[in-house]
N, C-alpha and C positions, 0 to 999 in steps of 0.2 A: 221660659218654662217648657219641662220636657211633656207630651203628651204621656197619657196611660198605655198605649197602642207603645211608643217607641222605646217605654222604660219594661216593659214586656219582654220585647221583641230581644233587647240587649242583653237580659237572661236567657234568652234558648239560644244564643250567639257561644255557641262551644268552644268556636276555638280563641275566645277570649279568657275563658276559666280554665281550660287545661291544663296552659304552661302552672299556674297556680297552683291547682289539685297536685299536679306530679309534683313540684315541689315543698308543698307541704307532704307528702306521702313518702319522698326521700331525706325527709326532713334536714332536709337542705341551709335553712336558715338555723337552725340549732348548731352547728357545727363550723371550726372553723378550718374551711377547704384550703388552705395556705398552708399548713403545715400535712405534711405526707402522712399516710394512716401507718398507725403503731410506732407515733413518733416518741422516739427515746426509749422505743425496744431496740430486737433484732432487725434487719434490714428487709425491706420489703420485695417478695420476689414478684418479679416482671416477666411474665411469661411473651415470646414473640413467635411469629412464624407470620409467613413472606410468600407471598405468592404472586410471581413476577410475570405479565400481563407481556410486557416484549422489550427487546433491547434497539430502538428508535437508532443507534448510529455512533460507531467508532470512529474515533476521526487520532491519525498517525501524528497530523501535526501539531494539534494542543495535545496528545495525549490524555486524552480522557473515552468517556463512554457516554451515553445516555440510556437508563433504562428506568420505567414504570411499569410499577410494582400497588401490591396489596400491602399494604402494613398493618398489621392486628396486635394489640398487645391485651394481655390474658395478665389482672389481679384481683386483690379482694381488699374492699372497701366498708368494713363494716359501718362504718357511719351512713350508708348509702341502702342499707337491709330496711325491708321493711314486710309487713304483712299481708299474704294474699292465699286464699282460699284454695284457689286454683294452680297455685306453684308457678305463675306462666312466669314470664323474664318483661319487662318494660323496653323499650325501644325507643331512643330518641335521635333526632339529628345535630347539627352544630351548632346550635342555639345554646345547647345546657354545657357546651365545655365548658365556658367563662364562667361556672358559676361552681363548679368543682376540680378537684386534685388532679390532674392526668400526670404520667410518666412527661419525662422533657427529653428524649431520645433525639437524636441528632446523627446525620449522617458525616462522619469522619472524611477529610478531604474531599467534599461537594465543592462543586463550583455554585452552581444555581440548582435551585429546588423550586416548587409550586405546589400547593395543593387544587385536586382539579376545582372547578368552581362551575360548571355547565351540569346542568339548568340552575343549581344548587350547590353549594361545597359539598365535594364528595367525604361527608363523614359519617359514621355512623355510632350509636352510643347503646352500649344493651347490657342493662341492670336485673339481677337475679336478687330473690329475693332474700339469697344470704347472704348478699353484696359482694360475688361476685360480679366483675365488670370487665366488658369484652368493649374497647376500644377501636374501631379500623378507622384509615386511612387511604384514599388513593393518591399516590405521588408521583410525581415523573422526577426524579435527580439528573446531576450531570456530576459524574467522579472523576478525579484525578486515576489516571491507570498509569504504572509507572514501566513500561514498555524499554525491551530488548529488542534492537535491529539489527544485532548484530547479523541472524542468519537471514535476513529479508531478503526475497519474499517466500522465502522459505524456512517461515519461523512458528513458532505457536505462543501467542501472551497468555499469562496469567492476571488475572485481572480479579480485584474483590471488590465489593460495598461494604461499607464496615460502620457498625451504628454501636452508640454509644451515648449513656448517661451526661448531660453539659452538666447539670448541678451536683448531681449525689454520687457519691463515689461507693466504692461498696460497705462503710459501716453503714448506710442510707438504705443503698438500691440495689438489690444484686439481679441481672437483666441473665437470661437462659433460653435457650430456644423449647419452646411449649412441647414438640413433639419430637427431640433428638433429631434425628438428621431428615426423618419425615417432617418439620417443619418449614420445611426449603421444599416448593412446588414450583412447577414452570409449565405453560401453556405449549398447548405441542404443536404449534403450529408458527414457535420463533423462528425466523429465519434472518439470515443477512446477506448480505452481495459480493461481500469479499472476504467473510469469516464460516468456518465451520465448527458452532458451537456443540465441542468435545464434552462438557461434564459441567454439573453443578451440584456444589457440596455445600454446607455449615458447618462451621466451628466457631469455639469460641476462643477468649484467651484475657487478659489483662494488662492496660494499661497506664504508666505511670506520668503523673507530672508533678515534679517536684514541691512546686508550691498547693494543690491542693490531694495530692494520694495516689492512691492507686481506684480504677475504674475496669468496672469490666466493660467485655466489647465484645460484639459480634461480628463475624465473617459469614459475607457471600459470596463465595470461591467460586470462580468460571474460566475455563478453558477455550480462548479459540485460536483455531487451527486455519491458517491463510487459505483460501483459494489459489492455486497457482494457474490454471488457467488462462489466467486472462494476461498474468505476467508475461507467459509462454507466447502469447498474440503479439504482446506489446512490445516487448521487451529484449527477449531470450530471441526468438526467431529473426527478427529483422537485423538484428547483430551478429547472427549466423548468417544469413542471408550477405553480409553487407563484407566478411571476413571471404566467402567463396567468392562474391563478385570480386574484390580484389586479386583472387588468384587467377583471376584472366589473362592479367596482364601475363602473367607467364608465357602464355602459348602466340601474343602478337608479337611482332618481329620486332627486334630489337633495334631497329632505326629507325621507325613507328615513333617517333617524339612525342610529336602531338596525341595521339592516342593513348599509351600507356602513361602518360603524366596526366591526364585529363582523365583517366578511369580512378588514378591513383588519388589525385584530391580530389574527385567524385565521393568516393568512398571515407574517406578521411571524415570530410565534411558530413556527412550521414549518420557516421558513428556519433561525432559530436552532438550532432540534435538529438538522438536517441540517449547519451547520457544525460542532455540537460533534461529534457522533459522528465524522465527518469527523478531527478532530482528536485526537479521544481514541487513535487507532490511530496514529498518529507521533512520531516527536520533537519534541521542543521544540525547533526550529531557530530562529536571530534572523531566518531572511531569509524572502521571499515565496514561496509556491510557488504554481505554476499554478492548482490547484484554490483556494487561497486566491482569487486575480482571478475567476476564473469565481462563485463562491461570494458574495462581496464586492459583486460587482459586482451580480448575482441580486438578495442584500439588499439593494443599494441600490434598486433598480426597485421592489422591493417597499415600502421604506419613501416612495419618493417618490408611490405611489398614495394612502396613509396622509396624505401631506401635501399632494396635489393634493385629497381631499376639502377634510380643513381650509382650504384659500383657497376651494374653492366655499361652503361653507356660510358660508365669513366674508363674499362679496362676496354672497351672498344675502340674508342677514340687512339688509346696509346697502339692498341693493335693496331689499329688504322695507319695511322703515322709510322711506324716498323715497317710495313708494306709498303709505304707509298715511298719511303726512303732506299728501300730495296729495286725499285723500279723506277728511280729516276734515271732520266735522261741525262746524254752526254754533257750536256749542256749547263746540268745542272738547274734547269726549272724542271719543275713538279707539275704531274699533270693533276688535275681536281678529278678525285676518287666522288662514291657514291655518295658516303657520309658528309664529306665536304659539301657537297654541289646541295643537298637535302637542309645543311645548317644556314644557306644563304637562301634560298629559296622558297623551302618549307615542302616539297616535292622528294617522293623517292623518285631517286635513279639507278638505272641497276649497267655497269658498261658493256656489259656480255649480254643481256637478254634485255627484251623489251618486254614491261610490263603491262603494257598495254592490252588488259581484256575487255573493253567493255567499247561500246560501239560509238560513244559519244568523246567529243577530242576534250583534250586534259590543257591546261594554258601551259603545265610546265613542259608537258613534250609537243604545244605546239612551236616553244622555243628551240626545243632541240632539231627538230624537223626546219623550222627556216636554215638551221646551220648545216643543215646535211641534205637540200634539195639539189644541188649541184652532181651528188651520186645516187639518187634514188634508180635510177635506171638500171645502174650496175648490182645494187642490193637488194631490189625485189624479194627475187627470188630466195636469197638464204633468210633473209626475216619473215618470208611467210612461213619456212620450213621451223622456223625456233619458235613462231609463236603456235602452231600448232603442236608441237613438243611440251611445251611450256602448260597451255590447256591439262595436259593430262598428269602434271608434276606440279601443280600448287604447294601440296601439301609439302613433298618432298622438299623443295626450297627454303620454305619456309622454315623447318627444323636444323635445314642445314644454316641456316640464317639467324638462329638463336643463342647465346653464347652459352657454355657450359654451365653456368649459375645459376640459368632461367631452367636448366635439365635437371638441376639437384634441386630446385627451388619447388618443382611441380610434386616432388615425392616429400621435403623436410618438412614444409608448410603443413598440407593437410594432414600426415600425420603426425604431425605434433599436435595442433588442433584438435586431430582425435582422442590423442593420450589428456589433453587437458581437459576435451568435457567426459571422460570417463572418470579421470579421478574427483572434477567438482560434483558431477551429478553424486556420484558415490559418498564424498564427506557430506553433503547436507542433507540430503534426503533420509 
């Protein structure tokens, strides 16, 4: 048995009688909250507006978005009117949904949805005394965004959140935004990392499904616009970068094997990592995007420097041989030219000049030097005079030493290069 003291105490215990009081006072239990108010009239209007807290993260390769938002919906519940002196409105939390009518709104193409639940589920419930009733929710969704890459990354998406009635179609429920296009608000302080959010509008419009009608729906239309930026670090630049380093080979002598084949799959290979990374961060679309032509085109510049070597050393080699057929001996053997002596070796040799500038001996002309110490005495003197000649004519040899291909190759290359990023930059931007 309970004491006088505790059976006391359990009346001045408030917030055991509240929930009570309110719902005798909305007379709650009189009414049945299953069926919609002015059921088997006109349909009932559902006022909304939206006020979107921040957009959490766009992501290219599910195509969707994340954004949390306010959701408030604005009707009139006369079974829910009740009497007050003072006019004020009542205010409840998530405890009284279950126990009356709300809207069944739902977001069109979500993936995943929550309502927040810290400290409390974020809801809130406010009855007027002419039964009107102001609904809110806080939500974070995840949308389906049906995204064009064609111009990437030089594109801008469109992107909506679209909410709509699951049950009552509109002889039921007809859903409107509460304040026309002022119903759609956003926090001024959304930002993101690789979009620049353009615009946000409202509309509306209607939906049909065959088996149960036609439904109205709402639209939250949002524009964003790429950062290029970052593309231009990542992407754009070291692909230009990787098309002029190619054009080096141009200007090294064209019996340089080893050098200009080794700059040429240098470069090759570079491009290639810069498209896959590229690609590893998107979808698998079947069609072209921008960055593909830019990208494409790059590797092609690069692979055609890779193949403008290969015809110079091809139409060398036959010069070569023309020459060295012209100056054979009576005898009929052939003496080994430069080209020659360099494919056995891996060494240039030049037969008219010594190359030799640098103060440290070379293995391939310590070869040549065992074969010719027997006349060093006689030679002296004209190979000091040619190598100090030769000091002051690097350059000059060298050009002379280029075949006519690597001379039109130094002018076609770049500009062409140029005329291509004048016209891409021009169509996308």
């Amino acid at each position: 048995p309970c004491s006088k003291r505790e059976i006391k105490m359990r009346k001045l215990d408030s917030t055991k009688v509240r929930p009570l009081r309110s719902e005798q006072l909305l007379h709650i239990e009189e009414h049945d909250f299953a069926l919609r108010p002015g059921f088997g009239g006109s349909p009932i209007p559902v006022g909304i507006d939206v006020q979107v807290e921040s957009i959490d993260s766009i992501s290219e390769v599910d195509m969707d978005f994340t954004m949390t938002l306010y959701l408030r919906h604005y009707w009139k519940d006369e079974r829910l009117s009740f009497r007050s002196n003072k006019n004020k409105s009542m205010t409840f939390d998530g405890r009284l949904i279950k126990k009356i009518w709300v809207p069944d709104v739902f977001f069109v193409h979500s993936k995943r949805s929550f309502i927040h639940d810290t400290t409390v589920e974020n809801i809130m419930l406010r009855v007027y005394p002419d039964g009107n009733v102001l609904f809110s929710l806080r939500i974070t969704v995840s949308a389906m965004c049906f995204m064009d890459f064609s111009r990437f990354p030089l594109d801008t998406q469109n992107c909506s959140l679209e909410l709509e009635s699951y049950a009552y179609n509109e002889d039921d429920l007809m859903l409107y935004w509460k304040h026309g296009n002022k119903s759609l608000s956003t926090d001024e302080h959304i930002s993101l990392s690789q979009f620049f959010i353009e615009e946000f509008s409202a509309s509306s419009g209607l939906a049909f499904y065959s088996s149960t009608g036609w439904y109205n729906r709402l639209f939250i239309n949002f524009a964003l616009r790429r950062h290029i930026f970052f593309f231009v670090l990542q992407s754009y630049f070291p692909a230009m970068l990787m098309v002029m380093l190619s054009w080096v080979s141009f200007w090294i002598d064209r019996r340089a094997v080893p050098a200009r084949v080794s700059l040429g799959i240098t470069t090759v290979l570079t491009m290639s990592t810069i498209m896959t990374g590229v690609s590893a961060s998107m979808p698998q679309v079947s069609y072209i995007k921008a960055v593909d032509v830019y990208l494409w085109i790059s590797f092609l510049f690069v692979f055609l420097s890779v193949i403008e070597y290969a015809a110079v050393n091809y139409l060398t080699t036959i010069e070569e041989r023309k020459q060295l057929k012209k100056r054979g001996k009576a005898s009929g053997m052939y003496s080994m030219d430069a080209v020659q002596a360099m494919a056995f070796d891996g060494c240039f040799h030049d037969t008219d000049v010594d190359m030799d500038l640098s103060p440290f001996p070379d293995p391939c002309e310590e070869n040549e030097t065992r074969t010719s110490q027997t006349n060093i005495s006689n030679t002296d003197t004209p190979r000091l005079k040619r190598k100090r000649s030769l000091k002051g004519n690097v350059g000059r040899i060298i050009l002379q030493n280029n075949h006519v291909i690597d001379t039109y190759s130094r002018i076609i290359f770049p500009s062409v290069y140029i005329v291509f990023n004048f016209f891409y930059w021009g169509l996308y931007i």
